[in-house]
C-alpha positions as CSV (number, residue, x, y, z in Angstrom):
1,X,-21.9,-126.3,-75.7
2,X,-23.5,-123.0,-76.4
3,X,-26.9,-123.6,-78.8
4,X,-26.7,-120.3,-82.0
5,X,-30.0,-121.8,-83.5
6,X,-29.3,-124.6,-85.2
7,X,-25.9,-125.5,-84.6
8,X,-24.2,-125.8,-80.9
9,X,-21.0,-125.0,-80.8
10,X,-18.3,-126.0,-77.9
11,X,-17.6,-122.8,-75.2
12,X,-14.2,-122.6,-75.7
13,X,-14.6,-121.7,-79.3
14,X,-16.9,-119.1,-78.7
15,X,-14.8,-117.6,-75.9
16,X,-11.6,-117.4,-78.7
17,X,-13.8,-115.6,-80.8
18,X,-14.9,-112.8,-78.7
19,X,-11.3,-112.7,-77.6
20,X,-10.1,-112.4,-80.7
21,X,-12.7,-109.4,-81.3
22,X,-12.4,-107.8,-78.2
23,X,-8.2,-108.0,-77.7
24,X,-7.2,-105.5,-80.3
25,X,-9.4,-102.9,-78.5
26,X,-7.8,-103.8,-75.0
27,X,-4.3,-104.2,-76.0
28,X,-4.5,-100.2,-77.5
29,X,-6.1,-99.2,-74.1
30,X,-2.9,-100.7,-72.1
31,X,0.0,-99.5,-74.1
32,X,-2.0,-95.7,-74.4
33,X,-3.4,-95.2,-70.4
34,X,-3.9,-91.6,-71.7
35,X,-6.0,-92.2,-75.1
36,X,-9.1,-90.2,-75.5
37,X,-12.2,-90.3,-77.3
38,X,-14.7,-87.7,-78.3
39,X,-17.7,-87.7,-76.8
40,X,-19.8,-88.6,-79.4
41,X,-17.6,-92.2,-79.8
42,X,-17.9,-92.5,-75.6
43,X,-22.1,-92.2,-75.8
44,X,-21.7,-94.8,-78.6
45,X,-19.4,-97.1,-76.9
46,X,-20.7,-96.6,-73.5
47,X,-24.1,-94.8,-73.9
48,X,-25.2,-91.7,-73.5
49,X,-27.2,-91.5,-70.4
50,X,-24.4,-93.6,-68.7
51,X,-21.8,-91.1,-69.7
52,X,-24.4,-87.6,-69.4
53,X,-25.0,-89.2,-65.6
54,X,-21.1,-89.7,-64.8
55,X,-20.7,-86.3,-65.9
56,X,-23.5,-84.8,-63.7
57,X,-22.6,-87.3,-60.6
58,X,-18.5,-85.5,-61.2
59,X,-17.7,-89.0,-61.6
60,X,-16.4,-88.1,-64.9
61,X,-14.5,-85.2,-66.0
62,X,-13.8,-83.6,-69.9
63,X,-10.1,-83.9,-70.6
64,X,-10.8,-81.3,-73.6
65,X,-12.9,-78.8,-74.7
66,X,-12.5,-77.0,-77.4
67,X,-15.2,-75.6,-79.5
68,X,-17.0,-78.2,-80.9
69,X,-15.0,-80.7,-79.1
70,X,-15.2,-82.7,-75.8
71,X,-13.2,-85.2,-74.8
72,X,-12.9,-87.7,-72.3
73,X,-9.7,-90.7,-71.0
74,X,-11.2,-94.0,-71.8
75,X,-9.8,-95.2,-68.6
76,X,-11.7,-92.6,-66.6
77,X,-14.5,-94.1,-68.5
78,X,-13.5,-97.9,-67.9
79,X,-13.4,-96.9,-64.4
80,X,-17.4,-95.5,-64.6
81,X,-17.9,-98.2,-66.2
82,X,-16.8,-100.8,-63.9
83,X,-18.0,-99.1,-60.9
84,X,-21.6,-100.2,-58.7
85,X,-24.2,-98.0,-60.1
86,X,-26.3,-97.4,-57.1
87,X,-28.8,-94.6,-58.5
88,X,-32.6,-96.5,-58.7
């Protein structure tokens, strides 16, 4: 049981929730390996130090840019994402 306040409600409804949110989102990702996102959507989605420091560490490279516009793969970024961050 997961406690929200006043109520508890059981895990496994709370786990088909988030799913439920979050599978959409996935589900575009796998059918599209190539999709891209600006870069003002990445430091939303993934934050903009995380994203400013991939760049400066050449873990991350700009698919596009144009002027005005840089983009990055948001696989490249899943990938950042998922990796150790060793930098304290």
């Amino acid at each position: 049981m997961v406690s929200f306040g006043d109520k508890q409600i059981p895990l496994r409804t709370v786990l088909k929730m988030y799913a439920a949110e979050l599978l959409p989102e996935l589900m575009q990702e796998l059918e599209n390996p190539n999709a891209v996102i600006s870069q003002n959507k990445a430091y939303k989605q993934f934050g903009q130090a995380n994203v400013m420091r991939w760049v400066k560490e050449r873990k991350l490279q700009p698919v596009a840019k144009r002027p005005g516009k840089i983009e990055y793969r948001v696989s490249d970024l899943r990938i950042c994402q998922n990796r150790f961050q060793d930098y304290l």
